[in-house]
SERO-297756 format. One record per residue (C-alpha): residue number from 0; y, z, x; residue in one letter. Coordinates in Angstrom, 3 decimals. Layout:
<pts>
+-----+----------+----------+----------+--------+
: num :        y :        z :        x : residu :
+-----+----------+----------+----------+--------+
: NUM :        Y :        Z :        X :      A :
...
+-----+----------+----------+----------+--------+
</pts>
This chain:
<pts>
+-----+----------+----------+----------+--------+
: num :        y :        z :        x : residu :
+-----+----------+----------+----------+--------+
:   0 :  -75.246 :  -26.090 :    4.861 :      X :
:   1 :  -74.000 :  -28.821 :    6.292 :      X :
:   2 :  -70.564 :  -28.754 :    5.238 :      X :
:   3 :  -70.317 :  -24.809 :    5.926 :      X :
:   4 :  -70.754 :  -25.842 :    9.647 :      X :
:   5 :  -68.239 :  -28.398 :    9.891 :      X :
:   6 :  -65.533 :  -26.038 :    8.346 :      X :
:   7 :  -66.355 :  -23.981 :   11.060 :      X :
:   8 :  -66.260 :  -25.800 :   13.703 :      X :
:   9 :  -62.776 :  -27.125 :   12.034 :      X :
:  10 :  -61.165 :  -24.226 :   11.700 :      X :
:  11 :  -62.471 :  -23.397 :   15.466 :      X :
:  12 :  -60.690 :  -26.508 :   16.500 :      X :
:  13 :  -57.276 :  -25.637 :   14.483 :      X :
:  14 :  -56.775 :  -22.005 :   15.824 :      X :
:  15 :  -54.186 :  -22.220 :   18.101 :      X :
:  16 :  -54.568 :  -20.645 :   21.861 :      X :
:  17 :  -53.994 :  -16.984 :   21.869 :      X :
:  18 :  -50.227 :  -16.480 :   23.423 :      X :
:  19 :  -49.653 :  -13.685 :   25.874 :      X :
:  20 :  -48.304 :  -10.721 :   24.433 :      X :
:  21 :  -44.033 :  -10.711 :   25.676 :      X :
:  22 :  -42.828 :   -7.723 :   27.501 :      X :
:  23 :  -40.446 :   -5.586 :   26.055 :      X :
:  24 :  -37.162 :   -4.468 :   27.673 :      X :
:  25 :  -35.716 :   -1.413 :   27.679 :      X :
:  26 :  -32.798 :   -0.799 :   25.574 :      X :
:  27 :  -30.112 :    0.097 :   27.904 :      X :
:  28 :  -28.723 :    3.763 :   27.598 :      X :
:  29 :  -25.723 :    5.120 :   28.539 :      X :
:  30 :  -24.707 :    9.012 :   27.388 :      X :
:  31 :  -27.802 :    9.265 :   25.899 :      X :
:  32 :  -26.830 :    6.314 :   23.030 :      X :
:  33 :  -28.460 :    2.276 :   22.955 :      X :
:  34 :  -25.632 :   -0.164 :   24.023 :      X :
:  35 :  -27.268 :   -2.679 :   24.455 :      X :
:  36 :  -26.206 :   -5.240 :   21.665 :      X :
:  37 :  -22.689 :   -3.570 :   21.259 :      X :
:  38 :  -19.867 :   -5.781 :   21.224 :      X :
:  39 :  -16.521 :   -5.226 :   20.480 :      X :
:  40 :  -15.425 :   -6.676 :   16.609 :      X :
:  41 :  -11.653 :   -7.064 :   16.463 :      X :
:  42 :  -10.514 :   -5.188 :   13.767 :      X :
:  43 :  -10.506 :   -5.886 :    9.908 :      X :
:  44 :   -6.750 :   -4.959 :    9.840 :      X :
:  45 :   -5.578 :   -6.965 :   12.493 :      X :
:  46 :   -6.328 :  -10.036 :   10.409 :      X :
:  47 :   -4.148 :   -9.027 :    7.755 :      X :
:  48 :   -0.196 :  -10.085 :    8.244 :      X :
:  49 :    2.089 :   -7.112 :    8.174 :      X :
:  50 :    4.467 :   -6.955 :    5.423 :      X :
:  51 :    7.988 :   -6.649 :    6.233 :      X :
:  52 :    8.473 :   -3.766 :    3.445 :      X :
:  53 :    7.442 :   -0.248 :    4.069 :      X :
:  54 :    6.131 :    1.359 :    1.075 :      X :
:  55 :    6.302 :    4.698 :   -0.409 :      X :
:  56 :    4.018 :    6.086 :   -3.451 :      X :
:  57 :    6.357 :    8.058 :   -5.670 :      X :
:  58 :    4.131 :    8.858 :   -8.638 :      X :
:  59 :    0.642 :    8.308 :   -9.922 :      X :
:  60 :   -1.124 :    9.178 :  -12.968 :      X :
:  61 :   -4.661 :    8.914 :  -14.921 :      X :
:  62 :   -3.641 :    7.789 :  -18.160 :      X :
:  63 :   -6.437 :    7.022 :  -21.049 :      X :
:  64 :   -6.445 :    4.660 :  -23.738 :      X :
:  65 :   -8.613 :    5.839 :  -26.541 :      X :
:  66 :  -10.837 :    3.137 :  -28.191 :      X :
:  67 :  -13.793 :    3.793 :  -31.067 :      X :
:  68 :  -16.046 :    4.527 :  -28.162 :      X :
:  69 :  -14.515 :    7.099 :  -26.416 :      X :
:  70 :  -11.374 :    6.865 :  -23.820 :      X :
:  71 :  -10.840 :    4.399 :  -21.301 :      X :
:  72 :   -9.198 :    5.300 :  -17.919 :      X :
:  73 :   -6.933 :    3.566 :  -15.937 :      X :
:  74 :   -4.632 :    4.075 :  -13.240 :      X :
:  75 :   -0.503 :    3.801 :  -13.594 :      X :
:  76 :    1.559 :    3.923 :  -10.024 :      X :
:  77 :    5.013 :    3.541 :   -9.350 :      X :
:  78 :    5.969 :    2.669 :   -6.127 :      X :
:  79 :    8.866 :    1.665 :   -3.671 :      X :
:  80 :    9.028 :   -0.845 :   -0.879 :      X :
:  81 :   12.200 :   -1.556 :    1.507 :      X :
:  82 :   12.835 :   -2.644 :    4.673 :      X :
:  83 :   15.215 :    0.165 :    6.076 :      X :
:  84 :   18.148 :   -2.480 :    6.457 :      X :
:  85 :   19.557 :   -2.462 :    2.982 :      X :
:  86 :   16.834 :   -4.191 :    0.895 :      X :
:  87 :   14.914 :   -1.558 :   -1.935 :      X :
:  88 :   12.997 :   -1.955 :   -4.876 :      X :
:  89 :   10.805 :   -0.645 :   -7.515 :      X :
:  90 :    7.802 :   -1.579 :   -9.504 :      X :
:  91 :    4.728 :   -0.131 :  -11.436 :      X :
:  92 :    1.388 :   -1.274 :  -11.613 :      X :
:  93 :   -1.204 :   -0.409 :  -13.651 :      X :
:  94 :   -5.498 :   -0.901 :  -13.246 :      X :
:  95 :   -8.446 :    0.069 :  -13.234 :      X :
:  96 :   -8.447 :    1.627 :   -9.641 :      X :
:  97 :   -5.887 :    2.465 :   -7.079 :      X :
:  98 :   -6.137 :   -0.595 :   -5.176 :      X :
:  99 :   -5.362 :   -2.920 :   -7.922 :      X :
: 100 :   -2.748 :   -0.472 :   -9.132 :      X :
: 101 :   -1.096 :   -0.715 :   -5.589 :      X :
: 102 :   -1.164 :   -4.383 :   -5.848 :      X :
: 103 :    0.081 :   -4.762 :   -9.425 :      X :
: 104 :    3.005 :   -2.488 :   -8.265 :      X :
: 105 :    3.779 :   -4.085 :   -4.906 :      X :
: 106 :    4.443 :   -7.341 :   -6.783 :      X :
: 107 :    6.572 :   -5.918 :   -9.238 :      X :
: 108 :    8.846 :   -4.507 :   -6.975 :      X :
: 109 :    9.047 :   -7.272 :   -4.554 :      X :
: 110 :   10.140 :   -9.150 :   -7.709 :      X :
: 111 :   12.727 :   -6.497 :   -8.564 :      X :
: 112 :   14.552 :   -6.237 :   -4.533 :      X :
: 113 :   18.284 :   -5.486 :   -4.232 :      X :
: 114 :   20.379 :   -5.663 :   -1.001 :      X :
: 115 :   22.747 :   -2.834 :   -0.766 :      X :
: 116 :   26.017 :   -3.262 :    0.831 :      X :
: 117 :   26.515 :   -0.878 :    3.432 :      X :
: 118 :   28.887 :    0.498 :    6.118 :      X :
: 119 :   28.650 :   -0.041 :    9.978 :      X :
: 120 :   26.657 :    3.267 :   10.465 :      X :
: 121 :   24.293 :    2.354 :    7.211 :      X :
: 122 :   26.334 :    4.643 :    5.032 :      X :
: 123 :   27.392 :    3.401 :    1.442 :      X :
: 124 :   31.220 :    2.446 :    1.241 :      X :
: 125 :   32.325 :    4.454 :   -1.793 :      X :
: 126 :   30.597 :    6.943 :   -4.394 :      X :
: 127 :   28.496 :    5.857 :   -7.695 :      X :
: 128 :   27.133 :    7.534 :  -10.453 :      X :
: 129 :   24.879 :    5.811 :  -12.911 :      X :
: 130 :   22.196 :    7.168 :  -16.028 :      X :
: 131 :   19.027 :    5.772 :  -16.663 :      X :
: 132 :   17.589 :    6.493 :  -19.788 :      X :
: 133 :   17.694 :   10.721 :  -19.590 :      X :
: 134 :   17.794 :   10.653 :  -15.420 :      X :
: 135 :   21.183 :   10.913 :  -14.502 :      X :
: 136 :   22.087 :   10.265 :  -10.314 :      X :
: 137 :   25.504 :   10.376 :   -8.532 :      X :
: 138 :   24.994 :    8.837 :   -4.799 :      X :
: 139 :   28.031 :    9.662 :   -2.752 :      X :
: 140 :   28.912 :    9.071 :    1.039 :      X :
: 141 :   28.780 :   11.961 :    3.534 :      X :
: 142 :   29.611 :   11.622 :    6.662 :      X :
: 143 :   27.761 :   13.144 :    9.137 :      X :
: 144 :   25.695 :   15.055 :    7.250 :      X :
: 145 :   22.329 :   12.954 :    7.063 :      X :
: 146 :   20.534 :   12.326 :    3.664 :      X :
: 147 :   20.742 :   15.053 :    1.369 :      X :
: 148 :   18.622 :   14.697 :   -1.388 :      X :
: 149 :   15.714 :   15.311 :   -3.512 :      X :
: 150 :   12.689 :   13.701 :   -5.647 :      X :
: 151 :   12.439 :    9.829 :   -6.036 :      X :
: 152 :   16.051 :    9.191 :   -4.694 :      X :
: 153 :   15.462 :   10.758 :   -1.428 :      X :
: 154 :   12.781 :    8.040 :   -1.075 :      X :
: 155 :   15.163 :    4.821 :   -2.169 :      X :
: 156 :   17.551 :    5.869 :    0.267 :      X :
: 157 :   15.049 :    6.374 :    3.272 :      X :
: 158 :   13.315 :    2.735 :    1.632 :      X :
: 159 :   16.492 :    1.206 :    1.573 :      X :
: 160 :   17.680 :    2.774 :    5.678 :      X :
: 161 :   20.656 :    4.553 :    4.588 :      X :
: 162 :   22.037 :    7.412 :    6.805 :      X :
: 163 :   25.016 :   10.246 :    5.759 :      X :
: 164 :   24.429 :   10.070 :    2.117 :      X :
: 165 :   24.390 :   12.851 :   -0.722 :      X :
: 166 :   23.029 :   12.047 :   -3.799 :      X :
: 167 :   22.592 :   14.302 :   -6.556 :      X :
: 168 :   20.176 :   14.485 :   -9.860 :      X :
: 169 :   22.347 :   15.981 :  -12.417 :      X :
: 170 :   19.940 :   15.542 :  -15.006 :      X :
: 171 :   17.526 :   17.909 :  -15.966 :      X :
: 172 :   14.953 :   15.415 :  -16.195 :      X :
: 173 :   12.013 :   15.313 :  -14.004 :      X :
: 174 :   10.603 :   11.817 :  -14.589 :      X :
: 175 :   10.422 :   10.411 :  -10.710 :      X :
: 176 :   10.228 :    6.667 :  -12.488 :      X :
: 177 :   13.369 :    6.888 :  -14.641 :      X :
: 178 :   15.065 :    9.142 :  -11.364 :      X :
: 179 :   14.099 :    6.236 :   -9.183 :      X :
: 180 :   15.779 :    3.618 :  -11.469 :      X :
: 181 :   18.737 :    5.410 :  -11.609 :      X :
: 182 :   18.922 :    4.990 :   -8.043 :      X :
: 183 :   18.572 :    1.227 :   -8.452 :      X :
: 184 :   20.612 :    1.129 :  -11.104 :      X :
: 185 :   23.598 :    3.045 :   -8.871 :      X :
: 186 :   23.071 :    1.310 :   -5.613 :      X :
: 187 :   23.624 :   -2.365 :   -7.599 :      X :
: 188 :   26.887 :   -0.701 :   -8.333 :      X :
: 189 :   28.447 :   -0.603 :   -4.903 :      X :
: 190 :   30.472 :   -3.107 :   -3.655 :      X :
: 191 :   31.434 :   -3.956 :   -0.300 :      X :
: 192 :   33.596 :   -2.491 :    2.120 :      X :
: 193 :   36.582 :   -3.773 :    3.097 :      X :
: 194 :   36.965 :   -4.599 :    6.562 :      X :
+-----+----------+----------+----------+--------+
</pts>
């Protein structure tokens, strides 16, 4: 019995004082919503760098592997980048979602840049035709007339900033890939102009 009362009177002696209960504050309202711990993040894109190349999807597609389990889906992207003062390229990129697709791709065609030589009003000096497995293109200089053209090659020649240009898909092929290539393929063509 003994030892029953001196735990008690040791766990009377170890209990802490009782604290006064602390007063809560109003959350602050303002149109009828809390704002009281609301502070302004910066951002999430502001902390990326922004590249110097514009970029322009041209075609995606769901392709499928098939294994012994069933098929496997991934992602296949071309895409374009440029800077609208002469430099454009191409890549493709293939994953398992867009994102990495985007990024496979981007790389590709920063590895595959040309510079185009152009004229004082970013027109192309002289006409070019080039083929690309079946896509056939034939780029020629018009001036003042703006861009005319269609598909893929309309985007190269925004990508790459040209101005007073018809180009032409004589082809009857619709693949924007091989269309786009031909594009490349015709712009590394051009040469200079003479001053």
């Amino acid at each position: 019995m003994e030892d029953s009362k001196e735990q008690k009177n040791k766990t009377e002696n170890t209990n802490p004082a009782p604290v006064a209960p602390v007063a809560k504050v109003a959350p602050r309202v303002q149109d009828g919503r809390n704002v009281q711990n609301r502070e302004r993040r910066p951002r999430r894109r502001d902390d990326r760098p922004r590249s110097e190349y514009d970029q322009k999807t041209i075609q995606v597609r769901r392709v499928a592997r098939v294994t012994k389990g069933g098929k496997r889906f991934n992602i296949s992207l071309v895409l374009a980048i440029g800077n609208h003062r002469g430099v454009v390229g191409v890549g493709t990129g293939k994953g398992v979602d867009t994102a990495l697709a985007i990024d496979k791709a981007m790389r590709a065609a920063k590895r595959n840049l040309i510079t185009v030589p152009v004229t004082k009003t970013m027109s192309i000096p002289h006409a070019v035709y080039s083929k690309y497995s079946s896509a056939i293109v034939k780029i020629m200089p018009a001036p003042q007339r703006g861009n005319i053209a269609g598909s893929a090659l309309r985007d190269i020649l925004w990508l790459a900033g040209l101005k007073d240009v018809n180009a032409k898909i004589l082809s009857g092929s619709k693949n924007k890939l091989n269309i786009a290539r031909a594009a490349i393929e015709a712009l590394k063509q051009l040469k200079p102009a003479r001053s």
